[in-house]
Residue frames as a rotation matrix with the C-alpha (Angstrom) as fourth column:
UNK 1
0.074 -0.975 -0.211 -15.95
-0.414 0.163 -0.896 38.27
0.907 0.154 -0.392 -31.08
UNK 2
-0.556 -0.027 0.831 -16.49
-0.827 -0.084 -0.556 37.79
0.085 -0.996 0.024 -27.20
UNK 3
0.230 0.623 0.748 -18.54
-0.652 0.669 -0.357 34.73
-0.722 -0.405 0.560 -27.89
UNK 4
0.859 -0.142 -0.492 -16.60
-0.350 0.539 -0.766 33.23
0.374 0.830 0.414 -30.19
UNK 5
0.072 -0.974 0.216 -14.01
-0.602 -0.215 -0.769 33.31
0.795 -0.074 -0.602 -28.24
UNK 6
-0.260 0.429 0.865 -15.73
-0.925 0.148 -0.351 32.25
-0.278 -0.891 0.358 -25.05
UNK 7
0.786 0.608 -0.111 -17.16
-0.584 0.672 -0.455 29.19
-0.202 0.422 0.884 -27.57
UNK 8
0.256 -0.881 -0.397 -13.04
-0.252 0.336 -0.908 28.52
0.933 0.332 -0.136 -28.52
UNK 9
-0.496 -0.708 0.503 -12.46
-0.730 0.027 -0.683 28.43
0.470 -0.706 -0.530 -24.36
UNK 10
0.123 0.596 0.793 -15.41
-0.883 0.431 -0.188 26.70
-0.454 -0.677 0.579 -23.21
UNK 11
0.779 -0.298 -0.551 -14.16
-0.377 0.480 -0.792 24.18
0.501 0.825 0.261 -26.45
UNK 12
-0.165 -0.938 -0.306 -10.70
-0.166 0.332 -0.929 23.37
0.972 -0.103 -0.210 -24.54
UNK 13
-0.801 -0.418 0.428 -12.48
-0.586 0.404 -0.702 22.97
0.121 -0.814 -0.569 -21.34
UNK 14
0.425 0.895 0.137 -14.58
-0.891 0.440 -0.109 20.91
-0.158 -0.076 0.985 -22.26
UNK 15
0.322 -0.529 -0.786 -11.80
-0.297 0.732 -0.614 18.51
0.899 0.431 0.079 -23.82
UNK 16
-0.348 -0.801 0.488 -10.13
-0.686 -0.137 -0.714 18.95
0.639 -0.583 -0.502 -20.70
UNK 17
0.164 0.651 0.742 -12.94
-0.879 0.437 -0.189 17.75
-0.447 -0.621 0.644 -18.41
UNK 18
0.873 0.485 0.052 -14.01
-0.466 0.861 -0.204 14.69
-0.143 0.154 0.978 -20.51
UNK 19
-0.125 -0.851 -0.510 -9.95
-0.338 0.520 -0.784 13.59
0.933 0.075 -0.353 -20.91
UNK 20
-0.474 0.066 0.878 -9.98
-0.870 -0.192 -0.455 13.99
0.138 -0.979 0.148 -16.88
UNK 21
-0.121 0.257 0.959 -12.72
-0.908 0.361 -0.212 11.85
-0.400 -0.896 0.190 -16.53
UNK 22
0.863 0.191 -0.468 -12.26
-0.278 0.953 -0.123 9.17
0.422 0.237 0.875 -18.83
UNK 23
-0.252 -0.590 -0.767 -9.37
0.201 0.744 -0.638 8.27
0.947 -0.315 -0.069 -16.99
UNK 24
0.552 0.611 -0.568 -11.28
0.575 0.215 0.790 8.65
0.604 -0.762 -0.232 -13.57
UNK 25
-0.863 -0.501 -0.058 -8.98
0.418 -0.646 -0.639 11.97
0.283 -0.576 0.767 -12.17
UNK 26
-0.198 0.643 -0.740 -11.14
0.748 -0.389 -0.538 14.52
-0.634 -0.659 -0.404 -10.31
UNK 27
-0.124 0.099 0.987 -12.76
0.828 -0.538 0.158 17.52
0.547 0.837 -0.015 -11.89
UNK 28
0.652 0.514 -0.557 -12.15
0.740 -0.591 0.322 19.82
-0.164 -0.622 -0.766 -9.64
UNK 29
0.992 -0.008 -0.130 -10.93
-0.048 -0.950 -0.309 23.63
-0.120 0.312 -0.942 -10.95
UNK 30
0.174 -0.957 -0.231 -7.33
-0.780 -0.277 0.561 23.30
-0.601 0.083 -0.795 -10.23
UNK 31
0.011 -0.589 0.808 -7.11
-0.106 0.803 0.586 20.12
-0.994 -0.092 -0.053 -11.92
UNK 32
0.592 0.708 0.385 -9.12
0.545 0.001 -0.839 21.19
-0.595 0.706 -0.385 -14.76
UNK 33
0.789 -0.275 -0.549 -7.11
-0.255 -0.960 0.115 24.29
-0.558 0.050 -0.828 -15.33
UNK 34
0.112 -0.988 0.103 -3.78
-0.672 0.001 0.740 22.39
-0.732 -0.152 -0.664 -15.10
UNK 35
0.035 0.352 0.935 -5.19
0.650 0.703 -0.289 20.03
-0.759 0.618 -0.204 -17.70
UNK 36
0.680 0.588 0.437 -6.10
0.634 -0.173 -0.753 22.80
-0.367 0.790 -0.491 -19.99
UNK 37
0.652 -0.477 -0.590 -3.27
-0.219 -0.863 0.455 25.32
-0.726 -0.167 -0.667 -19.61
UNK 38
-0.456 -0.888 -0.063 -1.35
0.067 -0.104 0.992 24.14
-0.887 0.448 0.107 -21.89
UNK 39
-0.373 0.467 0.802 -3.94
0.917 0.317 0.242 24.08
-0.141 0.825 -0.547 -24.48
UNK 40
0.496 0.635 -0.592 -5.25
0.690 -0.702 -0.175 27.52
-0.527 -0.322 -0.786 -23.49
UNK 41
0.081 -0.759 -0.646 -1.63
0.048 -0.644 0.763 28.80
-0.996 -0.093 -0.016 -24.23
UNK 42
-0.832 -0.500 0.240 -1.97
0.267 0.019 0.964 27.55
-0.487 0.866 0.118 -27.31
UNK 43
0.012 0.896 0.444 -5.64
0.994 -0.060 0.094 28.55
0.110 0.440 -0.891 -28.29
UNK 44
0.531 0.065 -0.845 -4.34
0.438 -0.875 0.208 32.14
-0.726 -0.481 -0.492 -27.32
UNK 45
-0.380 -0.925 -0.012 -1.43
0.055 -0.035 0.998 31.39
-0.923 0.378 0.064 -29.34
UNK 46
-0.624 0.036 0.781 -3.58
0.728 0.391 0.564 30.48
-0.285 0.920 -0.270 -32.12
UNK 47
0.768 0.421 -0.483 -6.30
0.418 -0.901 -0.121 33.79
-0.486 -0.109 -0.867 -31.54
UNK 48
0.398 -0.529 -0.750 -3.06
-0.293 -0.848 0.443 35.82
-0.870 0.044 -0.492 -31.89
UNK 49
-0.715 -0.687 0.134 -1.27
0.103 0.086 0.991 34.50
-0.692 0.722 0.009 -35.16
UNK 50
-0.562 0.499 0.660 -4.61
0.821 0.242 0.516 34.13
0.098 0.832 -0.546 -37.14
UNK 51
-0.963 0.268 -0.015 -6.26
-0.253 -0.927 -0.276 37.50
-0.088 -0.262 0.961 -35.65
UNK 52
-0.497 0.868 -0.012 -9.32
0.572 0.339 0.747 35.57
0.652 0.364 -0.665 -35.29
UNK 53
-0.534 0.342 -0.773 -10.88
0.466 -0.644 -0.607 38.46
-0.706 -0.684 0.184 -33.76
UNK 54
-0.838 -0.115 -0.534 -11.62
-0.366 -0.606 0.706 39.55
-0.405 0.787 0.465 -37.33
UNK 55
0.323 0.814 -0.483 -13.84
-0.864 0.462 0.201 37.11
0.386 0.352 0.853 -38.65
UNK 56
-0.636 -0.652 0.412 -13.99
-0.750 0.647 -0.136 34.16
-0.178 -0.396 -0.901 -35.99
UNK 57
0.089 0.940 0.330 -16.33
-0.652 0.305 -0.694 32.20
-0.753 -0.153 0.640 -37.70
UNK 58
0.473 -0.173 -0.864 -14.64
-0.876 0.008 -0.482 31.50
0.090 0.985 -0.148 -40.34
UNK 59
0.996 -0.026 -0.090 -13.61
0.033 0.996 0.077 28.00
0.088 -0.080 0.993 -41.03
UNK 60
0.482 -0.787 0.385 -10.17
0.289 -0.272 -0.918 29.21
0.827 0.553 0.097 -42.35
UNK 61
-0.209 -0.543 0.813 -9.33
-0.808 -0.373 -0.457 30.77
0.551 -0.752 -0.361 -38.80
UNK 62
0.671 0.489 0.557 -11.06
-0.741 0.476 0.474 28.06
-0.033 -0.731 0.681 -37.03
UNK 63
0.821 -0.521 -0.235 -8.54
0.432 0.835 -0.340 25.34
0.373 0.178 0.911 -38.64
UNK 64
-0.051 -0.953 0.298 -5.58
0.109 -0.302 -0.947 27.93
0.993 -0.016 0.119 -37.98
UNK 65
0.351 0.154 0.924 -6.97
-0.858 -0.341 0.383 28.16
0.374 -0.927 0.013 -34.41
UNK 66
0.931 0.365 -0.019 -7.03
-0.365 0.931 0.005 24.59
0.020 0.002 1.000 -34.34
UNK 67
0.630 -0.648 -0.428 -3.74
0.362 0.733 -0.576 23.93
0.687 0.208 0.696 -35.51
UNK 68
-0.052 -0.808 0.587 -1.82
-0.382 -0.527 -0.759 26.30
0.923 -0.263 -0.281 -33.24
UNK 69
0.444 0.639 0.627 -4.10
-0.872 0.147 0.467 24.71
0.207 -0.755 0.623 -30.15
UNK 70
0.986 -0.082 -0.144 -2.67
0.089 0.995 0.047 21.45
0.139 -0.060 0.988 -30.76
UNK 71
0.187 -0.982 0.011 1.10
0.712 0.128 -0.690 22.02
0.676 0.137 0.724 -31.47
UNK 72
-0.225 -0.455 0.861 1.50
-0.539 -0.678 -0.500 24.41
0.811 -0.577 -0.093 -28.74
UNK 73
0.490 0.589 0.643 -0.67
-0.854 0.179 0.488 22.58
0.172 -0.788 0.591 -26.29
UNK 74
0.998 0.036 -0.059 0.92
-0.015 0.948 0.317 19.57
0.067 -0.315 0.947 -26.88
UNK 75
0.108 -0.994 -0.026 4.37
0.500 0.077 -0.863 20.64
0.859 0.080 0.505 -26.77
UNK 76
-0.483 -0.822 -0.302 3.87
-0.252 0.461 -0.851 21.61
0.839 -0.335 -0.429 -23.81
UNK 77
0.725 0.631 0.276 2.52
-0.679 0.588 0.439 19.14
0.115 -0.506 0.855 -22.60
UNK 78
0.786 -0.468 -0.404 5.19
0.289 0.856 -0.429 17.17
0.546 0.220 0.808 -23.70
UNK 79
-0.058 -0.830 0.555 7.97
-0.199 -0.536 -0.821 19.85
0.978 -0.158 -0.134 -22.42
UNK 80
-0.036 0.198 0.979 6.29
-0.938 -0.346 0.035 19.20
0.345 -0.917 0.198 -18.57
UNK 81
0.768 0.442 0.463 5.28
-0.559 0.815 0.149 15.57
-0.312 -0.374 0.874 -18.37
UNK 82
-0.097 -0.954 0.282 8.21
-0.844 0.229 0.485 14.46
-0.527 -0.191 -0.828 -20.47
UNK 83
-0.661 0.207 0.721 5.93
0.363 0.930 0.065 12.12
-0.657 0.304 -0.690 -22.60
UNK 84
-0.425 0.448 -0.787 4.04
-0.763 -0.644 0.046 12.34
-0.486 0.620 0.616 -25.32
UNK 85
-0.509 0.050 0.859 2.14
-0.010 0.998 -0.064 9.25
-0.860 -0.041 -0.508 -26.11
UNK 86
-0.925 0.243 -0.294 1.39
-0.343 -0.192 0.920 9.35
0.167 0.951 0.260 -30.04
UNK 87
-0.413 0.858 -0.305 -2.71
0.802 0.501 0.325 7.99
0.432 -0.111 -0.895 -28.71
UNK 88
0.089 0.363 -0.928 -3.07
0.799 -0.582 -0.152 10.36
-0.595 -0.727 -0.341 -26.65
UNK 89
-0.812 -0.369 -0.451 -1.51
-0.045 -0.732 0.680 13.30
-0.581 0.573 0.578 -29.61
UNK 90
-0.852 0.523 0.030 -4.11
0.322 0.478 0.817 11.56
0.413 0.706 -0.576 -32.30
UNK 91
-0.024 0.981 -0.194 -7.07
0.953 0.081 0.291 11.58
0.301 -0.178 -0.937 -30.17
UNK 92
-0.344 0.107 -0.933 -6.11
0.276 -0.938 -0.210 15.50
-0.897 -0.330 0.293 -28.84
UNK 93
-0.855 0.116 -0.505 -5.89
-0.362 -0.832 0.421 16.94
-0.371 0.543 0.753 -32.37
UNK 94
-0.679 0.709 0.192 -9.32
0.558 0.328 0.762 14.83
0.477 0.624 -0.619 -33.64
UNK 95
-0.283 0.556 -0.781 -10.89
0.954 0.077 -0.291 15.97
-0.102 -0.828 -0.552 -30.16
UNK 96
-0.294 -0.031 -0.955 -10.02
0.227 -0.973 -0.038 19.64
-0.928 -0.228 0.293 -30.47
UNK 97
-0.890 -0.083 -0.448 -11.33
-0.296 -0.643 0.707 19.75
-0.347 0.762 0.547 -34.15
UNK 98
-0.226 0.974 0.001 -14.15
0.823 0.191 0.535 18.51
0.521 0.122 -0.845 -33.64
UNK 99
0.124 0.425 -0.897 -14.65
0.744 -0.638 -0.199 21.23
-0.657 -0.642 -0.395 -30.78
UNK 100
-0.240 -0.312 -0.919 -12.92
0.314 -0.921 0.230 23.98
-0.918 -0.234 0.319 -32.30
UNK 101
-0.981 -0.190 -0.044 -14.17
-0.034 -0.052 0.998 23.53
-0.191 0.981 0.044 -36.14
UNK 102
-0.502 0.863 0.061 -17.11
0.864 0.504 -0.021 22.05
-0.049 0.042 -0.998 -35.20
UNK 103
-0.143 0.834 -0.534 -18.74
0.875 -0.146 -0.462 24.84
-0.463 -0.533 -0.708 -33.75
UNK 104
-0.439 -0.086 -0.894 -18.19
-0.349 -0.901 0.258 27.21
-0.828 0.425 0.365 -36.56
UNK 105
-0.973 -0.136 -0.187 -19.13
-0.228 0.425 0.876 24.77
-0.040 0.895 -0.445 -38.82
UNK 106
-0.264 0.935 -0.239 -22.83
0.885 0.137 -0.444 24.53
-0.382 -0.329 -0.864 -36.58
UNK 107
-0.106 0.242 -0.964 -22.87
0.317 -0.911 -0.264 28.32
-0.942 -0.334 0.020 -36.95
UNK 108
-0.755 -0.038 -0.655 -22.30
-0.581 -0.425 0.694 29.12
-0.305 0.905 0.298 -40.33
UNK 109
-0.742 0.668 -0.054 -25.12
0.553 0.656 0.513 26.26
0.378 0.352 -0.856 -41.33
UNK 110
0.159 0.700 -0.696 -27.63
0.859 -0.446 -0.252 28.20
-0.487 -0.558 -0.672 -39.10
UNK 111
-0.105 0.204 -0.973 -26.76
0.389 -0.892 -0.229 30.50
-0.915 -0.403 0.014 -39.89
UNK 112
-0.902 -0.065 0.426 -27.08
0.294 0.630 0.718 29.72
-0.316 0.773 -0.550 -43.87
UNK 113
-0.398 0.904 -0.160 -30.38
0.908 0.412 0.069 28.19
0.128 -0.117 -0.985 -43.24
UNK 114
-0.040 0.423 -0.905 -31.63
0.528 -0.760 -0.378 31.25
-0.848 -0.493 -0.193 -41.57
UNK 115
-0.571 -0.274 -0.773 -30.34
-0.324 -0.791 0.520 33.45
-0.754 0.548 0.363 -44.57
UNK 116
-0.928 0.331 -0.170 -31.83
0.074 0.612 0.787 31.09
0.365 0.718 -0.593 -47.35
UNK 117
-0.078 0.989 -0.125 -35.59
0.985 0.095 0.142 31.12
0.152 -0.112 -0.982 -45.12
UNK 118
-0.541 0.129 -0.831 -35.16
0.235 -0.926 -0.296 35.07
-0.808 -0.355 0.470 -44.79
């Protein structure tokens, strides 16, 4: 559970970072943070409605993680900055499902594979 989680945080700051620097801002901690925080709130937000503490591997929590990550994060985002450019909404919720789906979707293959060469 502790590394699934940890895989769901290091996931939202990783988006964070690479937004950051494709528009050439700084990556330094506080900026990072303040980038991610609203996404964090919602990747908590989503932990806590789907109890993905149970089985976070599952795709099924991973999408419900996913969706709360976005619509919280990006409301507010939208509640602070006052904007919400529909490019910038699009390319969050592909970004974050690749991160946050993806890597359950690596695991469970491995982890598959493994089971199938046991």
């Amino acid at each position: 559970m502790a590394a699934a989680a940890g895989a769901d945080l290091l996931a939202v700051l990783v988006f964070a970072a690479v937004g950051r620097g494709s528009h050439a801002e700084a990556l330094d901690p506080a900026g990072l943070l303040g980038t991610a925080a609203p996404f964090l709130v919602g990747l908590a937000a989503g932990w806590l409605a789907s109890r993905a503490w149970r089985a976070p591997a599952r795709p099924l929590v991973g999408a419900a993680v996913w969706v709360a990550t976005v619509l919280v994060g990006l409301g507010l985002r939208a509640a602070f900055t006052h904007r919400l450019p529909p490019v910038f909404a699009l390319i969050t919720a592909v970004s974050l499902a690749v991160l946050l789906i993806g890597w359950r979707a690596v695991f469970l293959a491995v982890r598959r594979s493994r089971g199938a060469n046991a």
